[in-house]
N, C-alpha and C positions, 0 to 999 in steps of 0.2 A: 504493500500500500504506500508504505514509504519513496519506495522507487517510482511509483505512479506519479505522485503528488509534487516530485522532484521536475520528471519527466513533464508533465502538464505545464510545469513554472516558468523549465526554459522556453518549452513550445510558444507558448505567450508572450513570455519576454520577445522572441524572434518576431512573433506577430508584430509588436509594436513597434519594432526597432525599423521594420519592413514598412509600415503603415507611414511611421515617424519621415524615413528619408522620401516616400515617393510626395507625402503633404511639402517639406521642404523644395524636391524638385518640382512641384507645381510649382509655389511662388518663385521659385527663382527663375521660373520662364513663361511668367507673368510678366515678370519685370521686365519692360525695355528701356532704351534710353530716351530721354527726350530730345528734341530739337534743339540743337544746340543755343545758347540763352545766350549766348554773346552775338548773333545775328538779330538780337529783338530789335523792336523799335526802341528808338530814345539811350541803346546803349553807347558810354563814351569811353574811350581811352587813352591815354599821352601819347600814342602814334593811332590814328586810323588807317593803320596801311595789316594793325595785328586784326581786325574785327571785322576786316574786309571782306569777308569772305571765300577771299581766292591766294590760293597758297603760292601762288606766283609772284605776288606780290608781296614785298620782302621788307617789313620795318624794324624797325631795334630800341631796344630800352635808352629810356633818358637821363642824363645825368642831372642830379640833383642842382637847386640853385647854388651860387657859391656861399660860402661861406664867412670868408676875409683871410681864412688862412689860404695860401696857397699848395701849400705839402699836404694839408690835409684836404681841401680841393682835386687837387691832381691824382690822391688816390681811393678818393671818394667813390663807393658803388655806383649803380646806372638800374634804373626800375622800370617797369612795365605795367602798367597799372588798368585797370577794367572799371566801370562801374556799370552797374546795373539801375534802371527806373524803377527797379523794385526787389524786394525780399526774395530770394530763389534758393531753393534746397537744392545743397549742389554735393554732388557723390564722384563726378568723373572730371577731370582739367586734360585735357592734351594740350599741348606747347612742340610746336614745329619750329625745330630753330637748329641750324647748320652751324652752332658753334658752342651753344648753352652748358657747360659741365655741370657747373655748382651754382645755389641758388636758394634763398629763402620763400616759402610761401607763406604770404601775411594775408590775411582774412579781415576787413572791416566788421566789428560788432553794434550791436544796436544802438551803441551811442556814439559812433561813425568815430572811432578811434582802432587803429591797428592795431589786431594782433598778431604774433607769430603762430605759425600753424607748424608747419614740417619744413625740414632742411634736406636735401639733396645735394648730396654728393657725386662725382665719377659716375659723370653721365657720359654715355658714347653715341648715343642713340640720334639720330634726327628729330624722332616723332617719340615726345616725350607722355606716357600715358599713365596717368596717376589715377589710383582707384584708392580714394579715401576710406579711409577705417572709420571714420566716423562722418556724419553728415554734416556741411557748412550750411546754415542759413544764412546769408547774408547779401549784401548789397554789392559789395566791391571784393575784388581778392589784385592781389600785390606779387609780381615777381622781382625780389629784391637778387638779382645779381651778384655772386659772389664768382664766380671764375668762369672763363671761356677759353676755347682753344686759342684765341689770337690775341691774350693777355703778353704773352713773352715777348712777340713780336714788337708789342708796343711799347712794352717796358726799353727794351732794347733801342728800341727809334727817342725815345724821349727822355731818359735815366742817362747820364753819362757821370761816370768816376772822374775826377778830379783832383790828385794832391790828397787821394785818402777820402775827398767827401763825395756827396751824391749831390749834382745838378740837375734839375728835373726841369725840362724843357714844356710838357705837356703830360696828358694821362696817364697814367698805370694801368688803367683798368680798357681794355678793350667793352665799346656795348655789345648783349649780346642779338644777335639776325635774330629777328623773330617774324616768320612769315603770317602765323596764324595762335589766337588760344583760344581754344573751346572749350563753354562751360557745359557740362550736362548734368539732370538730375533723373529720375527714372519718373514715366507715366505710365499711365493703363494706354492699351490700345487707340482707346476712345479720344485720346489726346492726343497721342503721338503723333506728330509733324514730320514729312520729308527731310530727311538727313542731304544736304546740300553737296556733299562727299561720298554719302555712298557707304561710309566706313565707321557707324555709330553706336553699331550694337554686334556683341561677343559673337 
């Protein structure tokens, strides 16, 4: 009776476990992505050439106002920045950029003050596609610039040694290419919009 009672347990257990993943795989292919939210109406960004819709066209982050230092001017980061007309639940960012390695993502919160979200490293990739671990709501999100392949380059054209110090003719920091950045959040069918690429959903 024993061994019955044993054998029914796991049986059931397997029932659930079986019931449990195919409820999971519905929702997870329920889920599609939305149309991308950086094509709405009324969105703005420091280059219109990211929001444009067409990956041909190729713009790059902007370097902050000066400062009055100039050392720390010349090696000031360069940002890319999105805003949105409105509140959006955002789960996916792709970032098209022929040069982008390292990079902070900052997230505007409800009382339109930045925050840091995630840092990225040794990047190699062109077409950069982040699947957030947690949901952003919000208005604006920020790519804060931290290295590109064509940093050395520039350091090189503008850094020169000197008698032991460093002359700094212009930037340190190369912008980086950013052709496109797409926000996505997930809709029901019933919502989901024409993906303009073609390349929206898993």
């Amino acid at each position: 009776m024993t061994r019955l009672r044993i054998s029914c347990l796991f049986l059931g257990l397997g029932f659930i476990s079986v019931c449990g993943c195919a409820v999971l795989k519905g929702i997870s292919a329920r889920q599609e992505w939305s149309s991308n939210y950086s094509l709405m109406q009324g969105v703005e960004a420091n280059d219109p050439a990211i929001i444009d819709g067409d990956v041909g066209t190729v713009g790059q982050s902007q370097y902050l106002e000066g400062s009055g230092d100039t050392i720390r001017d010349f090696n000031a980061p360069s940002e890319s920045i999105v805003f949105l007309p409105e509140a959006k639940s955002i789960h996916r960012i792709v970032i098209y950029s022929s040069n982008l390695v390292g990079f902070d993502l900052w997230v505007m919160d409800a009382q339109s003050r930045w925050e840091k979200f995630q840092e990225i490293k040794g990047n190699k990739k062109p077409v950069i596609d982040l699947r957030l671990n947690r949901t952003l709501n919000t208005t604006g999100i920020k790519i804060k610039v931290r290295r590109t392949s064509d940093d050395a380059e520039m350091r090189r054209k503008n850094v020169e040694r000197v008698g032991g110090y460093r002359i700094y003719k212009g930037r340190t920091r190369a912008p980086a290419k950013i052709a496109e950045i797409e926000l996505y959040g997930f809709v029901t069918k019933g919502d989901k919009m024409d993906d303009p690429y073609g390349e929206t959903q898993d």
